[in-house]
N, C-alpha and C positions, 0 to 999 in steps of 0.2 A: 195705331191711332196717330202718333204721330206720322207716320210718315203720308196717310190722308190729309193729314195738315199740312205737310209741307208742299204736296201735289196742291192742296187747293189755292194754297196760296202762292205758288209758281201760277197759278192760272190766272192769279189775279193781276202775279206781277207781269207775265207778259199782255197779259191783256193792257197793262197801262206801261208798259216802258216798251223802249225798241228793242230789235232782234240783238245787238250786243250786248245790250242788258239780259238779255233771254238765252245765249250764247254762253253767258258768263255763270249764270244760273246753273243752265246744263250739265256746264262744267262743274261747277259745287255740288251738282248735285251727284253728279258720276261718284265725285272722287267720297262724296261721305255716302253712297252705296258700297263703294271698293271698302271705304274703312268700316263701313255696319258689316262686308263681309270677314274683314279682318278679324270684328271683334267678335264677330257670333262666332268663327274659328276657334279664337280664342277662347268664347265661350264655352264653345266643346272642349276644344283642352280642360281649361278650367275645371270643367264639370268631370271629365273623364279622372284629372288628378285626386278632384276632390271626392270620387269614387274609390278611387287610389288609396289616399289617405283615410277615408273612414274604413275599406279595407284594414289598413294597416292598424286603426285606430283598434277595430274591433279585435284586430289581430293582436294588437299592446293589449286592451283588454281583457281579452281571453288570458294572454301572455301572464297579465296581472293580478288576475283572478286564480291562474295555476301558480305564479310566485304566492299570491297571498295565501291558496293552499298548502304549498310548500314549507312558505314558510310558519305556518301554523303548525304543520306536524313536523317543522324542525323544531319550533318552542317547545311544542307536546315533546318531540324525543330530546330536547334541549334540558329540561324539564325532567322528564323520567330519569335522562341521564343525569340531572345533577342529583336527582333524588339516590339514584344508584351511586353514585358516587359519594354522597354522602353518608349513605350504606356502607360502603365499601370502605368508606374514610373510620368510620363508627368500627367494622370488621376487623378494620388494618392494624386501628387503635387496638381493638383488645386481645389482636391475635399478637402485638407492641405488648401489652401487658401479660397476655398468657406464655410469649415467650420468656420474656423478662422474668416472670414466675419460675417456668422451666429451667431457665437459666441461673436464678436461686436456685431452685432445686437442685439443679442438675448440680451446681457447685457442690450446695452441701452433699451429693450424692457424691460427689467427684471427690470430695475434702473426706468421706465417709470410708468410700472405696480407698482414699490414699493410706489413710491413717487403718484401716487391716493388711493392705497391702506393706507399707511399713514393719506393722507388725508381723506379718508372715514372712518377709525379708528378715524381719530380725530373728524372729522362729528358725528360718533357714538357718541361717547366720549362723545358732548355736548348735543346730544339727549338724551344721556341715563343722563346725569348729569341735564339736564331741567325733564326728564320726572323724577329722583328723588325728585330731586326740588316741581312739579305739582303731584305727591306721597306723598310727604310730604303737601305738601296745602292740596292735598282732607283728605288729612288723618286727619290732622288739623280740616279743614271742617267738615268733618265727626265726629269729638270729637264736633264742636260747634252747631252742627246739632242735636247733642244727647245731648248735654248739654241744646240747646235749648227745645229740644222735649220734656226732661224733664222737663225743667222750666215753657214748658207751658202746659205740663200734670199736675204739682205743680199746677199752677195757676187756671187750668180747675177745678181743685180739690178743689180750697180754693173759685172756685166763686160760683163751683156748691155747697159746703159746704154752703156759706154766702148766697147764691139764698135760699136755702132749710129753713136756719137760719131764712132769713127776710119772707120768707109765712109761717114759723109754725110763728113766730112773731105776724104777721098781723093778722093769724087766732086768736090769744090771747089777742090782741087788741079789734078786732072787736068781739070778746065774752065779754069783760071786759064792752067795752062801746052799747051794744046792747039794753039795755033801751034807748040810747040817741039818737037810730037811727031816731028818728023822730023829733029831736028837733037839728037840725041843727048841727051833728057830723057826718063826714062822715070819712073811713080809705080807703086810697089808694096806691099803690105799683107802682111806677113807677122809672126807673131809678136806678133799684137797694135800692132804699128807701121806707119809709115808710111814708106816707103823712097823719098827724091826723091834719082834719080841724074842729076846731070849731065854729059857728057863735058868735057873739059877745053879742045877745041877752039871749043865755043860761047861759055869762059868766059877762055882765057889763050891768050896769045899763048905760044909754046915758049921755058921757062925761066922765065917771067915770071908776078908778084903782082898785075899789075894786070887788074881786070874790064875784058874789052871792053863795048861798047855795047850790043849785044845780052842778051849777058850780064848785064846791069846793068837789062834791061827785064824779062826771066826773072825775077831777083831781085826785084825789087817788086813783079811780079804775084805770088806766093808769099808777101810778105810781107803784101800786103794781105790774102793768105787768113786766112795766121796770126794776127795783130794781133786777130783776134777772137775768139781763142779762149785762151780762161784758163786752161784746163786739159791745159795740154801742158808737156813738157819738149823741147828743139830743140837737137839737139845737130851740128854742123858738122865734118864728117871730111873733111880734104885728103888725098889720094889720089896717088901718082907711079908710073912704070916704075923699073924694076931698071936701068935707065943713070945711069952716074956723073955727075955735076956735077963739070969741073973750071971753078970759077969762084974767084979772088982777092975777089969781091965778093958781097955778100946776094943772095942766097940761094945759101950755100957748098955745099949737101947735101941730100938728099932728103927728109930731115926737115925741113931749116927753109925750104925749099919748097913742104911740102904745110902746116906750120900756116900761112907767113905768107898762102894764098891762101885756107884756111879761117878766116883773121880777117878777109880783106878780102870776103869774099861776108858774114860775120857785120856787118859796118861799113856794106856798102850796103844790109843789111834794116833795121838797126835804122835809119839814116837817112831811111831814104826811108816809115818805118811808124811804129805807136804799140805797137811790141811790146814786151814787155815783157825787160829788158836780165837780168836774172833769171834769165828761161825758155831763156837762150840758151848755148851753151858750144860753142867753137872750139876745133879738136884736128885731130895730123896723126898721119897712120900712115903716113908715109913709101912704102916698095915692099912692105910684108912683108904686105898683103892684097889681092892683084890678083885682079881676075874672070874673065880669060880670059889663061893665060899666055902661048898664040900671037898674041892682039894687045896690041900694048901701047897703044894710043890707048881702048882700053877701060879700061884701067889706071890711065889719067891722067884724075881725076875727081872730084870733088866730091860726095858725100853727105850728104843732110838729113837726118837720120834724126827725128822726129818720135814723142814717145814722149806718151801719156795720161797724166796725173797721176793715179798709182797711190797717193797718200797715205793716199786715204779705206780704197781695200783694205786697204793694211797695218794701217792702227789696225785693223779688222777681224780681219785674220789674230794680228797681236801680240795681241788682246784671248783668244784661244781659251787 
């Protein structure tokens, strides 16, 4: 429309001005067709941006509509999460409080557990201080158990030694007096001793202290045995029957009839030997130990009794 206007009125103007004025026209008019194409150019551009841009527009749009979905189900999980977190806070608290229980407990479980523990330490404690205690007794024990064992391996030794002593003994004896085996001397071993019995007929005349002759050979072959041996004790028992002595004169009685013949057989050993006057002891027992009550010539008799010198045993036994 305008531009019908502006032809129409170019027609009017050259219809009334001259060809310069119509020249000059043409020219205006050219140059604002060149600038109506500039601007419809333009126009297109414009128009092609402005396609552009509501492209982009719809594209922010869109863009805007997925942020505002976004960020709705980030509030929604925004949201759940704090709720879960607050959950969790609430959780944390009482699992805060359930330990902290446990941990009372556990204490007093711990303070519970310490104090039997304690106690079974201390229980240890006197077991192990009793069972030192009963360590130290066996131990003890065990030193008097071998002190014992010893002393009576010592002992074993010193009886089997004096055992061995009094049968080579006796075997020396009964070599010494073996003519007189038939004339009422007999030697026997009993009790650890040495039993020389005499009868009273080989040795006394009836009533009487003095050794006969024979008698008196018997005694020194016997002392000769003894005389050599160092470790005996010899002790001399006069021996009577149960018949009364009526005698006004020595020997008035059965007692000082049986010592004074057991100091006179002790007077012809130590005389006629190198015994030792020491090892030797004279003693009478009158009637009141007879060997055979229906003879009395068995009765009337003299006994050596020959004992091993038991010293060393005793300090042994006294030492226990």
């Amino acid at each position: 429309m305008r531009i019908l206007l502006t032809i129409f009125l170019l027609g009017l103007f050259l219809a009334c001005v001259p060809i310069k004025k119509y020249r000059e026209l043409e020219a205006n008019y050219n140059k604002c067709m060149e600038e109506q194409s500039v601007y419809k150019s333009k126009s297109i551009d414009y128009e092609n941006q402005v396609k552009e841009l509501n492209i982009q527009l719809d594209n922010m749009r869109s863009s805007i509509e997925t942020l505002i979905a976004d960020t709705a189900r980030l509030g929604h999980e925004y949201r759940t999460l704090t709720t879960e977190y607050e959950k969790t806070q609430e959780t944390n608290r009482l699992l805060e409080e359930k330990y902290a229980q446990t941990v009372s407990s556990g204490n007093a479980e711990t303070a519970k557990l310490i104090n039997e523990l304690e106690s079974t330490r201390i229980e240890l404690q006197k077991k192990e201080d009793r069972l030192s205690e009963l360590q130290e007794e066996l131990n003890a024990r065990a030193r008097a158990l071998e002190e014992k064992e010893k002393r009576i391996n010592d002992l074993e030794q010193i009886i089997a030694s004096k055992d061995e002593a009094v049968r080579l003994l006796k075997e020396k004896i009964t070599a010494a007096l073996r003519g007189f085996a038939d004339r009422g001397i007999t030697v026997e071993e009993k009790d650890g001793r040495i039993y020389v019995r005499m009868e009273a007929q080989l040795l006394f005349a009836s009533g009487k202290t003095d050794v006969s002759k024979d008698g008196q050979t018997a005694l020194i072959d016997l002392a000769k045995v003894l005389e050599t041996q160092k470790d005996i004790d010899i002790l001399v028992e006069g021996h009577t029957d149960a018949d009364p002595m009526n005698s006004s004169s020595s020997p008035k009685d059965n007692w000082e009839l049986s010592v004074l013949r057991a100091t006179s057989v002790v007077k012809i050993m130590l005389a006629n030997s190198d015994m030792d006057p020491t090892a030797i002891t004279a003693g009478g027992r009158s009637e009141y130990i007879p060997v055979d009550p229906n003879d009395k010539s068995k009765n009337r008799r003299i006994e050596i009794i020959i004992t091993p010198d038991l010293s060393k045993l005793f300090e042994l036994i006294s030492g226990e």
